[in-house]
Backbone as a chain_set.jsonl record, in Angstrom:
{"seq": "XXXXXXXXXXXXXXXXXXXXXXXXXXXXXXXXXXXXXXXXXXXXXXXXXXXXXXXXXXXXXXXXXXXXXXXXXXXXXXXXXXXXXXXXXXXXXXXXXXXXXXXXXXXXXXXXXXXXXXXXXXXXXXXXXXXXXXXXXXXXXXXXXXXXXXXXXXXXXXXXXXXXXXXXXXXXXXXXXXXXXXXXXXXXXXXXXXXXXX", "coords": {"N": [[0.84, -1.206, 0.0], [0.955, 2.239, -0.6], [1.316, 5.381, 0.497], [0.54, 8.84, 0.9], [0.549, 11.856, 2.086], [-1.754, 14.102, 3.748], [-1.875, 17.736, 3.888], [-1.382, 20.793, 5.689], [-2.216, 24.482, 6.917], [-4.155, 25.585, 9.283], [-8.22, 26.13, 8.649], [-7.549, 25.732, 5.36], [-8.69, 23.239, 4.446], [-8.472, 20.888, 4.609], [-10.184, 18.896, 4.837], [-12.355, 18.882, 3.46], [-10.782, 18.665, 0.804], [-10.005, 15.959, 1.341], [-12.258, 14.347, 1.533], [-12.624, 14.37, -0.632], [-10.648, 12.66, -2.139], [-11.297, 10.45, -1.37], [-13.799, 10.086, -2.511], [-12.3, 9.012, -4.824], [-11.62, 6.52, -4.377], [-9.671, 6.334, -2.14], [-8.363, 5.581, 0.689], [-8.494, 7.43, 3.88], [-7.171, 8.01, 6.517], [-7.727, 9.621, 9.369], [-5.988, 12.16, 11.015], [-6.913, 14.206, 12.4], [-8.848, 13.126, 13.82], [-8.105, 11.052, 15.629], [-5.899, 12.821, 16.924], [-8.14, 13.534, 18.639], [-9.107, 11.044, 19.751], [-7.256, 10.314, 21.388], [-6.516, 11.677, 23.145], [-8.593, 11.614, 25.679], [-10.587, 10.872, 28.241], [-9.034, 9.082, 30.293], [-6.445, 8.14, 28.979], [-3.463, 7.951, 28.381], [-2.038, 9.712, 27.009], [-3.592, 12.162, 27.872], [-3.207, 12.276, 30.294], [-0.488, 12.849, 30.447], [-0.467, 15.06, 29.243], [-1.82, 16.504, 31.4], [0.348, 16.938, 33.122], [2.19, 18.82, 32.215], [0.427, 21.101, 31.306], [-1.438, 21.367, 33.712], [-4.234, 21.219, 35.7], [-6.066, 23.009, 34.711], [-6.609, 22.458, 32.371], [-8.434, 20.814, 32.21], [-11.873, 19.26, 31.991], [-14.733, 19.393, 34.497], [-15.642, 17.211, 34.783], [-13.469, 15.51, 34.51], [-12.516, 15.156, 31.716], [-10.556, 16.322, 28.931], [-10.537, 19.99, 28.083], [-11.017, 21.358, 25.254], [-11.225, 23.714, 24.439], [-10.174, 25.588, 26.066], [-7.169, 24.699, 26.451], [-6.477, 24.992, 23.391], [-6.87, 27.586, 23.74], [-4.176, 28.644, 25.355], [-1.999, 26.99, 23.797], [-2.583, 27.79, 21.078], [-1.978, 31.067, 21.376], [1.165, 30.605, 22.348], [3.891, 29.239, 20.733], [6.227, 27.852, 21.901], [4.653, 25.691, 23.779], [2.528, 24.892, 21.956], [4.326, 23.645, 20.515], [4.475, 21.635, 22.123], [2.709, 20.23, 22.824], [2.647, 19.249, 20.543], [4.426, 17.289, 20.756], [3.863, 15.272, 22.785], [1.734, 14.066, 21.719], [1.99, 12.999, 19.358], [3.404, 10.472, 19.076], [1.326, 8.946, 20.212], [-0.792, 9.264, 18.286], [0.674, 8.681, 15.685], [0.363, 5.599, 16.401], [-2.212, 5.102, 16.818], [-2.905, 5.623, 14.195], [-1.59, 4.036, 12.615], [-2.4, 1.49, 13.185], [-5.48, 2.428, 12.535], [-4.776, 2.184, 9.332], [-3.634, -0.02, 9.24], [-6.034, -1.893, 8.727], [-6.727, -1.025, 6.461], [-7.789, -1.928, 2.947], [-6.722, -1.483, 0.355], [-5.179, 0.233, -2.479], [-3.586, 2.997, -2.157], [-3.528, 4.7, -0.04], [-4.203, 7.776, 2.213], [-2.729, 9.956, 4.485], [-4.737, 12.215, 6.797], [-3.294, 15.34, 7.905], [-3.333, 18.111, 9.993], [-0.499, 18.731, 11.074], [1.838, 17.144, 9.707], [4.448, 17.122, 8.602], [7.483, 17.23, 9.74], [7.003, 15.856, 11.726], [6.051, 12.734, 13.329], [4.362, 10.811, 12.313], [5.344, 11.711, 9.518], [7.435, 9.984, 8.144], [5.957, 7.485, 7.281], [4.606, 8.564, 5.149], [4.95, 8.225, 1.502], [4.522, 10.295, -0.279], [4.162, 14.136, -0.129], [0.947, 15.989, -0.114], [0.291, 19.897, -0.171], [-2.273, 21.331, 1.18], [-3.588, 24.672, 0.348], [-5.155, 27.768, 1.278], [-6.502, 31.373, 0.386], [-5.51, 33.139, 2.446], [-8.097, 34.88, 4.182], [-10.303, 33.553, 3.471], [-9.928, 31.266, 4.559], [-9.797, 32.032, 6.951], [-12.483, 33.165, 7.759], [-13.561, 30.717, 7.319], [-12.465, 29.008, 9.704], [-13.896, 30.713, 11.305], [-16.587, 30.054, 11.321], [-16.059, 27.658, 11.213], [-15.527, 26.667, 14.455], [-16.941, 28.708, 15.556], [-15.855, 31.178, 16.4], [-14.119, 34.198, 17.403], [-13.144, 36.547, 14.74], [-10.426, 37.666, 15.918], [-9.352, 35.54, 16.876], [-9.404, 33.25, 15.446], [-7.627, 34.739, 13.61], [-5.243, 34.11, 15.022], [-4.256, 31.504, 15.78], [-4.066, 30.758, 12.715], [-1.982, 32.279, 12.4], [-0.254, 31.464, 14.569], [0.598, 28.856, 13.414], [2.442, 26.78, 10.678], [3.74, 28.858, 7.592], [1.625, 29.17, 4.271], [4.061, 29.223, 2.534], [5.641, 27.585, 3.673], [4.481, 25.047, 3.607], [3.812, 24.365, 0.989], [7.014, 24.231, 0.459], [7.639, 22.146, 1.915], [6.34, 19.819, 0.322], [5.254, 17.415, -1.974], [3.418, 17.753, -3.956], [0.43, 20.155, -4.215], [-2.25, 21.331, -3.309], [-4.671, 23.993, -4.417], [-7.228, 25.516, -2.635], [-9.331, 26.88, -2.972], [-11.726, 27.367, -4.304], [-14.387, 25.174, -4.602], [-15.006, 24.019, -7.077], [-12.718, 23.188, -8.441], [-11.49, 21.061, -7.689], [-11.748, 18.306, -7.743], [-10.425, 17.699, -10.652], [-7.634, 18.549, -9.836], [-7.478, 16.436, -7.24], [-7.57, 14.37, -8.785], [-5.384, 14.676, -10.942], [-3.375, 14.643, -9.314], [-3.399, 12.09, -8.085], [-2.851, 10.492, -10.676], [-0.032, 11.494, -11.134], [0.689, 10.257, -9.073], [0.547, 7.681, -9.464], [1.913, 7.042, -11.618], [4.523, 7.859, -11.257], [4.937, 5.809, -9.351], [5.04, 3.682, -10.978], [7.071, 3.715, -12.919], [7.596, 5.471, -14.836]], "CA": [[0.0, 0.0, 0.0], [1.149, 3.693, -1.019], [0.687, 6.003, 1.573], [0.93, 10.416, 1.059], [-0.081, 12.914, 3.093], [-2.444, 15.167, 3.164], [-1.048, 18.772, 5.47], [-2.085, 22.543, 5.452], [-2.695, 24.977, 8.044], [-6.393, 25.345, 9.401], [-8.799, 26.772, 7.592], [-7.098, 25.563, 4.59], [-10.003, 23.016, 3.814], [-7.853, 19.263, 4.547], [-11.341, 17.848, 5.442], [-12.955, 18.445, 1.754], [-10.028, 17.73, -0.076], [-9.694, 14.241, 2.112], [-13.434, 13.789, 0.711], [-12.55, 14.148, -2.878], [-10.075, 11.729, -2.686], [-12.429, 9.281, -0.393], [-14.656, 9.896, -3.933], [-11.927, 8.443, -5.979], [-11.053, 5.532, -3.847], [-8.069, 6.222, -1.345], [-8.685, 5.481, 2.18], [-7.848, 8.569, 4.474], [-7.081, 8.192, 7.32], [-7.671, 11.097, 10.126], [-5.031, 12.378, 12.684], [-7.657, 15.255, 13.291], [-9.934, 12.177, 14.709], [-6.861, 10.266, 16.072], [-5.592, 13.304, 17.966], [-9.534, 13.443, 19.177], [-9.54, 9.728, 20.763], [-5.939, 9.801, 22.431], [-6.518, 12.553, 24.6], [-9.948, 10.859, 25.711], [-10.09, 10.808, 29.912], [-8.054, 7.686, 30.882], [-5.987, 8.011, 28.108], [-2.184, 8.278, 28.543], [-2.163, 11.068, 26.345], [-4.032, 13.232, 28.679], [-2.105, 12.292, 31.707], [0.75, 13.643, 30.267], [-0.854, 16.552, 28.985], [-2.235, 17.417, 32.699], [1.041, 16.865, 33.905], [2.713, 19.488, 32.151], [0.011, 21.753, 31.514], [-1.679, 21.558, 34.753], [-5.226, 20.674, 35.759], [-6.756, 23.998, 34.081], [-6.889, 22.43, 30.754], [-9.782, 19.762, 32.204], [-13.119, 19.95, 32.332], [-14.934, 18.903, 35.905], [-15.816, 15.671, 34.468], [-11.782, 14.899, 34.251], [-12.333, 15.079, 30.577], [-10.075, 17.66, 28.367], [-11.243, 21.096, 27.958], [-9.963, 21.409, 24.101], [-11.194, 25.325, 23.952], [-8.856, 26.19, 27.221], [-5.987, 23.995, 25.171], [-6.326, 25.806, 22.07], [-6.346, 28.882, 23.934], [-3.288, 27.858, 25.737], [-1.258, 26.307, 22.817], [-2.352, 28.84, 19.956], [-1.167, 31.689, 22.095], [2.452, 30.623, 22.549], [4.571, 28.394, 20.076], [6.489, 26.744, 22.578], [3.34, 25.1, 24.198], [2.453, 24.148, 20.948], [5.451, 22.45, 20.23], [5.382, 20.456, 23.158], [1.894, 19.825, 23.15], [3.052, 18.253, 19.618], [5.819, 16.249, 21.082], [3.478, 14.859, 23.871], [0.489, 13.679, 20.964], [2.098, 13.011, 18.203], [3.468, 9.477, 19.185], [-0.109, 8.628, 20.296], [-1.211, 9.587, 17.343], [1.387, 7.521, 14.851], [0.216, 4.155, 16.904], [-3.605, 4.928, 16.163], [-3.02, 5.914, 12.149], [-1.12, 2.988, 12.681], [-3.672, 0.831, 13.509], [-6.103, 2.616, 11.271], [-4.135, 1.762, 7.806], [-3.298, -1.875, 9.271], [-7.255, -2.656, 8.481], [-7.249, -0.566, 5.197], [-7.861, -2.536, 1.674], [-6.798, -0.172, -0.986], [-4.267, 0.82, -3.573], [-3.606, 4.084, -1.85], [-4.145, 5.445, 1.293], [-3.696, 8.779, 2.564], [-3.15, 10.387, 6.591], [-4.731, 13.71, 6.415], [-3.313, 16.017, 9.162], [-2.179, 19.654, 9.956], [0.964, 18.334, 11.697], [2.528, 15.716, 9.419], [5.891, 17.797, 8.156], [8.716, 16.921, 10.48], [6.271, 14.66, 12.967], [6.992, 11.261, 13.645], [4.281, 10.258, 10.983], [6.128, 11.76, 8.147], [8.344, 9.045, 7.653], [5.045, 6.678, 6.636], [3.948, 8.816, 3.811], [5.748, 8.289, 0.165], [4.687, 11.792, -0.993], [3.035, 14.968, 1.1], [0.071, 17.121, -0.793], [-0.269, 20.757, 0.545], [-3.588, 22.361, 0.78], [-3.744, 25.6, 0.313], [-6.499, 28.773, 0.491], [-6.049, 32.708, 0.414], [-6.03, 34.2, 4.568], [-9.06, 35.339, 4.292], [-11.202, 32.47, 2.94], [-9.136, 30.59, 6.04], [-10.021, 32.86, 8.414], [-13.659, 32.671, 7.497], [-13.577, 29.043, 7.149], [-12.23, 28.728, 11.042], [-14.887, 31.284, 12.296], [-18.216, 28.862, 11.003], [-16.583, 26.052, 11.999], [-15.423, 26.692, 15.37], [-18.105, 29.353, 16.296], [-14.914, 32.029, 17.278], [-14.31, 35.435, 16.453], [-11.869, 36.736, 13.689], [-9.371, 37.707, 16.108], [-8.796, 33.947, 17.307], [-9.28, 32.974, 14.074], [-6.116, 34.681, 13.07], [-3.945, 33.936, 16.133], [-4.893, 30.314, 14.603], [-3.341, 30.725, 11.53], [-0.157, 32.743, 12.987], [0.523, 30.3, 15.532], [0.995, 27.519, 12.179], [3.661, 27.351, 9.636], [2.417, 29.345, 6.374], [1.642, 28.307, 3.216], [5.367, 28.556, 2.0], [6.418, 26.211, 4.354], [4.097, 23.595, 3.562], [4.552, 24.146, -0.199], [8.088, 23.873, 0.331], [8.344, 20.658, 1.607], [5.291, 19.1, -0.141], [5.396, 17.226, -3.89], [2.4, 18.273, -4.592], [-0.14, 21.153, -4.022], [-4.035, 21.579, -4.029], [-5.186, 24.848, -4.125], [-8.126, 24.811, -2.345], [-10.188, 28.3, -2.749], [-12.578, 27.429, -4.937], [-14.431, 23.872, -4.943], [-15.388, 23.288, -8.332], [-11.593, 22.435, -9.173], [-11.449, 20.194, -6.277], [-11.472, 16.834, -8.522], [-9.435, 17.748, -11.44], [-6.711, 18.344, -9.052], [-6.892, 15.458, -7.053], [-7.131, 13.259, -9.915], [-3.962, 14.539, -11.349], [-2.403, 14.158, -8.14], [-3.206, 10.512, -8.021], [-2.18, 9.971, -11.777], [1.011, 11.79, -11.143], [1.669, 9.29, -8.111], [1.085, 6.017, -10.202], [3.353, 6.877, -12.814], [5.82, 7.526, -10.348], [5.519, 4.59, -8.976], [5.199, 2.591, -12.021], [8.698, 4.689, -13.431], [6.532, 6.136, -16.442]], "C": [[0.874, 1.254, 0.0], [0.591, 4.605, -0.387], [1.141, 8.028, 1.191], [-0.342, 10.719, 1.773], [-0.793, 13.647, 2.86], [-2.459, 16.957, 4.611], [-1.388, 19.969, 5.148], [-2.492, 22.774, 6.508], [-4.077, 25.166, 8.027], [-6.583, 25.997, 8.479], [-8.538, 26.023, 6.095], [-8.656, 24.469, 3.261], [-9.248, 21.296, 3.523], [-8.884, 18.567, 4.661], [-11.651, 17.848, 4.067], [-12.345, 18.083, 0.75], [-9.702, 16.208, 0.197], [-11.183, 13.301, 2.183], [-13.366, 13.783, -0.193], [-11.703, 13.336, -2.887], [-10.532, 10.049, -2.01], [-13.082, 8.714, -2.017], [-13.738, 8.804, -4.963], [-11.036, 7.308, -5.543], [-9.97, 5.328, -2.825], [-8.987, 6.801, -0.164], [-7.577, 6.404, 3.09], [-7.988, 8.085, 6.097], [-7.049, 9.429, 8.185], [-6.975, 11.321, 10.935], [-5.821, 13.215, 13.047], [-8.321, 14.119, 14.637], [-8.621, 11.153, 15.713], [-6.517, 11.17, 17.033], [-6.56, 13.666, 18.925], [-9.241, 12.277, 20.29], [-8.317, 10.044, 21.385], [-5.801, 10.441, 23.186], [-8.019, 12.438, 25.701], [-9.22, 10.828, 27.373], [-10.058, 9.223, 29.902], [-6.623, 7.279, 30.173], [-4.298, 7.886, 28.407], [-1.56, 9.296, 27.861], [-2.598, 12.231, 26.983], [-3.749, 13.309, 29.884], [-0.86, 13.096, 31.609], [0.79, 14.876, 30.09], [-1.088, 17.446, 30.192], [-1.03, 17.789, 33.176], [2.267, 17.912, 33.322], [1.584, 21.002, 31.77], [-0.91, 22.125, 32.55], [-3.273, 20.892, 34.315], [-6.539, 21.56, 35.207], [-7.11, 23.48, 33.006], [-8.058, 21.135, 31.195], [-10.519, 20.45, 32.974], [-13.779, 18.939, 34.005], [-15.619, 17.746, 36.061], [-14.32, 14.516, 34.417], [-11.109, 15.044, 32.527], [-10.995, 16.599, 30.27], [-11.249, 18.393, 27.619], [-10.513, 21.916, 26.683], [-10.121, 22.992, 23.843], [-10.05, 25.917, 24.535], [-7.601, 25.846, 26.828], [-5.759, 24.868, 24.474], [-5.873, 27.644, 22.647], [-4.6, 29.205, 24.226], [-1.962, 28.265, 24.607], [-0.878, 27.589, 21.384], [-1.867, 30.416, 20.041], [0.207, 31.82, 22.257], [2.989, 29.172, 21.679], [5.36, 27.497, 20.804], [5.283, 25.59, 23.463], [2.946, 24.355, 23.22], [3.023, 23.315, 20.349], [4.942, 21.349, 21.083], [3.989, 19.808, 23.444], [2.124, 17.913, 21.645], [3.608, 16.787, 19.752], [4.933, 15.072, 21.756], [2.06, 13.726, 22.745], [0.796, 13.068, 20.169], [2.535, 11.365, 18.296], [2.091, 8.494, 19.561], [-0.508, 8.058, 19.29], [-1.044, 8.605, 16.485], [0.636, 6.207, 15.222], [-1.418, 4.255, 16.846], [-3.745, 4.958, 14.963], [-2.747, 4.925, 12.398], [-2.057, 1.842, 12.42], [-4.79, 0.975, 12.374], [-5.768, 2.28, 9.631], [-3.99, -0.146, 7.58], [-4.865, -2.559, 8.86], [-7.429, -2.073, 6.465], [-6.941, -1.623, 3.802], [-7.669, -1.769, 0.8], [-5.481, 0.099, -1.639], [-3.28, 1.137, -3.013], [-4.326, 4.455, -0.796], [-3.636, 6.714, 1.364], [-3.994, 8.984, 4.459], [-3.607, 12.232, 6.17], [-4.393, 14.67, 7.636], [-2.235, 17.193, 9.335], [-0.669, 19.591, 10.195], [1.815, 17.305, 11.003], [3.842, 16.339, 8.981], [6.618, 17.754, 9.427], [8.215, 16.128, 11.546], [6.721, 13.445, 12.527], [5.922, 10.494, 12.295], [4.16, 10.268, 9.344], [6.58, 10.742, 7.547], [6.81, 7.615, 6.987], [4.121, 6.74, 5.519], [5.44, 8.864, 2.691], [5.647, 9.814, -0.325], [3.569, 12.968, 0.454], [2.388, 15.596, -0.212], [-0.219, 18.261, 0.08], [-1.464, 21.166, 0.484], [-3.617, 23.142, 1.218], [-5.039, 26.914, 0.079], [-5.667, 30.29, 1.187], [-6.667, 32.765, 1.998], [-7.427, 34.367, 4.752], [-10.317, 34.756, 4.09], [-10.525, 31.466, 4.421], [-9.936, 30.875, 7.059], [-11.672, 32.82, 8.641], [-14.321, 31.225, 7.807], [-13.7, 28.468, 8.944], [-13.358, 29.384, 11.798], [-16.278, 30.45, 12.409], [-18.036, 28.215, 11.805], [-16.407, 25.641, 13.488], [-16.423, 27.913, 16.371], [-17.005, 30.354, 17.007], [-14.575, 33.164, 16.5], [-12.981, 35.704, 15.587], [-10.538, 36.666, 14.429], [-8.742, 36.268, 16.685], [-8.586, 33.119, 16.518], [-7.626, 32.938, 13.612], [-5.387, 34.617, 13.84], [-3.972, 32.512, 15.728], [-3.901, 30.158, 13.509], [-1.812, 31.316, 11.541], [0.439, 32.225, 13.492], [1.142, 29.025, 14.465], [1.773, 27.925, 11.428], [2.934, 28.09, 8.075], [2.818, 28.756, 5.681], [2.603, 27.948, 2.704], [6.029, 27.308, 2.544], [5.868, 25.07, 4.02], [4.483, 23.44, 2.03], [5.984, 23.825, -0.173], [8.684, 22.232, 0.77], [7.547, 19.966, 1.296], [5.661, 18.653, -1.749], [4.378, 17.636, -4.437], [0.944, 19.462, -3.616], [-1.445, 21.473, -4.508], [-4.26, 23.148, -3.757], [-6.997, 24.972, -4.073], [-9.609, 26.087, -1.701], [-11.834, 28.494, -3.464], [-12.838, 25.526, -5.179], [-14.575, 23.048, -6.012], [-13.584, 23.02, -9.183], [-10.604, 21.405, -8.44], [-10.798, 18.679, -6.993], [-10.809, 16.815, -9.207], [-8.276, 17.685, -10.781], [-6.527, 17.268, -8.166], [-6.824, 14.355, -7.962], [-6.042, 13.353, -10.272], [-3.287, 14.937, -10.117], [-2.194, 12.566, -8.253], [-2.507, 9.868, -9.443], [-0.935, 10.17, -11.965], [1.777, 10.682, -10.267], [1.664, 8.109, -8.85], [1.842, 6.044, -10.857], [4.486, 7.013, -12.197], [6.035, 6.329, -9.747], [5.654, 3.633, -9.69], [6.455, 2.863, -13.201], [8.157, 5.201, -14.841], [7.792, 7.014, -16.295]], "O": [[1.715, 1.165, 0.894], [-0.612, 4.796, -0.565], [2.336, 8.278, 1.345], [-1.47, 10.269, 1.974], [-0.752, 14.116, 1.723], [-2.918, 17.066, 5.748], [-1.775, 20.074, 3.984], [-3.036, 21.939, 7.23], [-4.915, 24.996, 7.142], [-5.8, 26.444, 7.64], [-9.618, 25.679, 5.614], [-9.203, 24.693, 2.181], [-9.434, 20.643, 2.496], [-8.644, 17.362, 4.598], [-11.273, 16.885, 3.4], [-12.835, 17.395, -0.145], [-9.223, 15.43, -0.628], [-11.347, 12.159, 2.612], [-14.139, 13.094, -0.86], [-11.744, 12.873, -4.027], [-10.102, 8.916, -2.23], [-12.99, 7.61, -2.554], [-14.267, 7.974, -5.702], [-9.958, 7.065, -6.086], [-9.426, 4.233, -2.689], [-9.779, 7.731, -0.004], [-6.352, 6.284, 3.113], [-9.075, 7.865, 6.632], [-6.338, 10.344, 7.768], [-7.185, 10.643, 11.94], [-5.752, 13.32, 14.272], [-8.286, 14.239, 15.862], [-9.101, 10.655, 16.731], [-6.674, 10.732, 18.172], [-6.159, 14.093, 20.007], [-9.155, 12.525, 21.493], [-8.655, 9.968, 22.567], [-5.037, 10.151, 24.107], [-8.284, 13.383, 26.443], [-8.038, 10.786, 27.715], [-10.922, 8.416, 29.56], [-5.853, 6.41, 30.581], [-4.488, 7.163, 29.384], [-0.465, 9.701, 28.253], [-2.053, 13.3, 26.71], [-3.989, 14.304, 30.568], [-0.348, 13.815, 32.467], [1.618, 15.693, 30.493], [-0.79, 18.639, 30.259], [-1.0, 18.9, 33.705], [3.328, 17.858, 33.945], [2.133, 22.068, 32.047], [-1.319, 23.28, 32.43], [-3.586, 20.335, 33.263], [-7.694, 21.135, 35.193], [-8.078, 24.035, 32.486], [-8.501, 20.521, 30.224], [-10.444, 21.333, 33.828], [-13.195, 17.942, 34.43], [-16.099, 17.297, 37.101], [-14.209, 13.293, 34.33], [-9.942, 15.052, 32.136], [-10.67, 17.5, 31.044], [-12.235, 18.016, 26.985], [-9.699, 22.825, 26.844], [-9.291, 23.564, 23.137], [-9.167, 26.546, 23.952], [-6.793, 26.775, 26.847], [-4.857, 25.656, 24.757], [-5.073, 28.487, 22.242], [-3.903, 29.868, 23.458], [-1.256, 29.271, 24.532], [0.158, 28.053, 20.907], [-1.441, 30.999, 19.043], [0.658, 32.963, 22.329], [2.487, 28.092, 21.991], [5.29, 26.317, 20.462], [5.695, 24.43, 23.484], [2.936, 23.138, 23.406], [2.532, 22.374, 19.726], [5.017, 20.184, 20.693], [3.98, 18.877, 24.25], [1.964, 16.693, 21.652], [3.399, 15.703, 19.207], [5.18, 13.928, 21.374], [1.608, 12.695, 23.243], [-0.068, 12.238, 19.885], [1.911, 10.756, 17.427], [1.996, 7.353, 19.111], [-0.648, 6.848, 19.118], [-1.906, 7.759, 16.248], [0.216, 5.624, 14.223], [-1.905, 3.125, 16.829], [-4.697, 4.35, 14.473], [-3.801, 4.31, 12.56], [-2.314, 1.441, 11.285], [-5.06, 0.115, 11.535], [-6.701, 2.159, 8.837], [-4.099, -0.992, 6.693], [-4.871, -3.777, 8.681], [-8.051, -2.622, 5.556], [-5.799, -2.07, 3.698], [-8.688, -1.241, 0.353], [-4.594, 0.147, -0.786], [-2.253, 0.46, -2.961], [-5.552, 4.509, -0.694], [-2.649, 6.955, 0.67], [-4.808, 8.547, 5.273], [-3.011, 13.097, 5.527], [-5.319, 14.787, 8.438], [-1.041, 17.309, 9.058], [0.185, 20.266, 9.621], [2.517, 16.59, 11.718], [4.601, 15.394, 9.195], [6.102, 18.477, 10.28], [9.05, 15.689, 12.337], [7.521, 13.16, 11.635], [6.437, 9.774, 11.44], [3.579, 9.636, 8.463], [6.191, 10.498, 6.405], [7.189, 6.887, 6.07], [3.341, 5.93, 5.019], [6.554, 9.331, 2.932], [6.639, 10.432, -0.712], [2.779, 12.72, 1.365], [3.056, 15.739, -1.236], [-0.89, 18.006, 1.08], [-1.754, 21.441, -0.68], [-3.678, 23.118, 2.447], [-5.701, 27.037, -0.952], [-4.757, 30.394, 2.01], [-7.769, 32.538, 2.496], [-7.867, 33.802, 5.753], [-11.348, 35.318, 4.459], [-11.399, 31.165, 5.233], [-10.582, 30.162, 7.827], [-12.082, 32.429, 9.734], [-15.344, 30.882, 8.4], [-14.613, 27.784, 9.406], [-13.817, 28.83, 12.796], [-16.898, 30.268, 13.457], [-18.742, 27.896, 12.762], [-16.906, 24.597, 13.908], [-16.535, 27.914, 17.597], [-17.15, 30.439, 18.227], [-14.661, 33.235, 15.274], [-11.926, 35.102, 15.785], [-9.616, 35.964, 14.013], [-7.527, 36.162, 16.855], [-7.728, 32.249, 16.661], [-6.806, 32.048, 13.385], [-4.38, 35.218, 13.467], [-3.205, 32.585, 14.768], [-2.968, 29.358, 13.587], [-0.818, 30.944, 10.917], [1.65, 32.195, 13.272], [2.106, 28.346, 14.821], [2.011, 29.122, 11.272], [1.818, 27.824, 7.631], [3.789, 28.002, 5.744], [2.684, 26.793, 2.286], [6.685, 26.397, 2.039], [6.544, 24.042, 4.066], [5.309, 22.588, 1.701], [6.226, 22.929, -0.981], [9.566, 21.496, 0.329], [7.682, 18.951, 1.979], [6.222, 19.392, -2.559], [4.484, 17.93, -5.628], [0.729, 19.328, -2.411], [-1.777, 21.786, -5.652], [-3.918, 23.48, -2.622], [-7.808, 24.693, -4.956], [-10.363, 26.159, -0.731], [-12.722, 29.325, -3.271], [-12.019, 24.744, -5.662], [-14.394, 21.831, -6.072], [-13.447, 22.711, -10.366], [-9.421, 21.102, -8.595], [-9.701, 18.157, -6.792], [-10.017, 15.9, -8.98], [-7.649, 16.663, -11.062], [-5.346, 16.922, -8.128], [-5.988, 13.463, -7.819], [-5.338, 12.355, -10.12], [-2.468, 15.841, -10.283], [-1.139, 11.963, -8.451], [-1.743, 8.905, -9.377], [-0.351, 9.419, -12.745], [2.917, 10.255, -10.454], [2.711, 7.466, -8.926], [2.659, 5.124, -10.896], [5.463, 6.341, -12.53], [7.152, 5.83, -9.612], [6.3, 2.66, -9.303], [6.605, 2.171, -14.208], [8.826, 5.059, -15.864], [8.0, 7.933, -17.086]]}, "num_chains": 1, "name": "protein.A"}
């Protein structure tokens, strides 16, 4: 099985491009939903998390309190790092898991964090997805119900688009949906011929 990535800062729109290629057969795997279950109360993921960010970041059920997090995290870059450091092995050993059942060609992991994380090394190629700031910023306010200015502390706190273009083989631009499919199709036709040495 043939595994790339799918990476872009929020907003960007990794969820609908990781449905257009659902459409054309390649099983996606989610680290959004992956970094969801592993911080789950009992977890060992969220033990660790209390234990360096304290007992503020849970809610009075024991559960995590992912708004107080985000506040937290997207606020200060070191935090964010280390929240990285602390998840991201989790994480790997649930995709993990998730791919070990998959039947398919082609799989993909779709997730904001996959460039220099630990499950880089399990994708053959990365795809960036990309949209203009402002279609982003929009995008984050719907779906999280938060106002512009958190929005863009959000998108500042992440690496920008150059960075992901730069270390990505390939690149969706992802501003407009009606060219959603053409582009991942010739993504996927670009990867078979690579792998078949066309």
């Amino acid at each position: 099985m043939l595994i790339f990535g799918i990476t872009g800062g929020s907003g960007a729109g990794k969820t609908t491009v990781s449905d257009m290629f659902r459409t054309l057969g390649v099983y996606v795997a989610d680290a959004d939903l992956a970094a969801r279950e592993v911080v789950k109360k009992g977890m060992p993921a969220l033990a660790e998390i209390t234990e360096y960010f304290g007992n503020d970041v849970l809610l009075g059920d024991g559960s995590l309190d992912r708004r107080k997090l985000a506040d937290i995290v997207f606020s200060d870059k070191a935090s964010l790092k280390k929240l990285n450091e602390i998840t991201h092995k989790y994480i790997k050993m649930y995709i993990e898991q998730q791919l070990s059942h998959a039947d398919c060609e082609i799989a993909a992991i779709d997730g904001a964090v996959i460039i220099g994380s630990s499950v880089e090394p399990l994708c053959s190629y990365i795809t960036a997805v990309t949209a203009d700031r402002e279609t982003r910023i929009l995008r984050i306010m719907k779906r999280d119900s938060i106002s512009r200015a958190d929005a863009e502390k959000r998108i500042d706190a992440q690496q920008s688009d150059d960075f992901y273009i730069a270390h990505s083989d390939f690149v969706i631009q992802n501003n407009d949906i009606t060219t959603l499919r053409t582009q991942a199709e010739n993504i996927l036709n670009q990867i078979r011929k690579k792998e078949s040495g066309i």
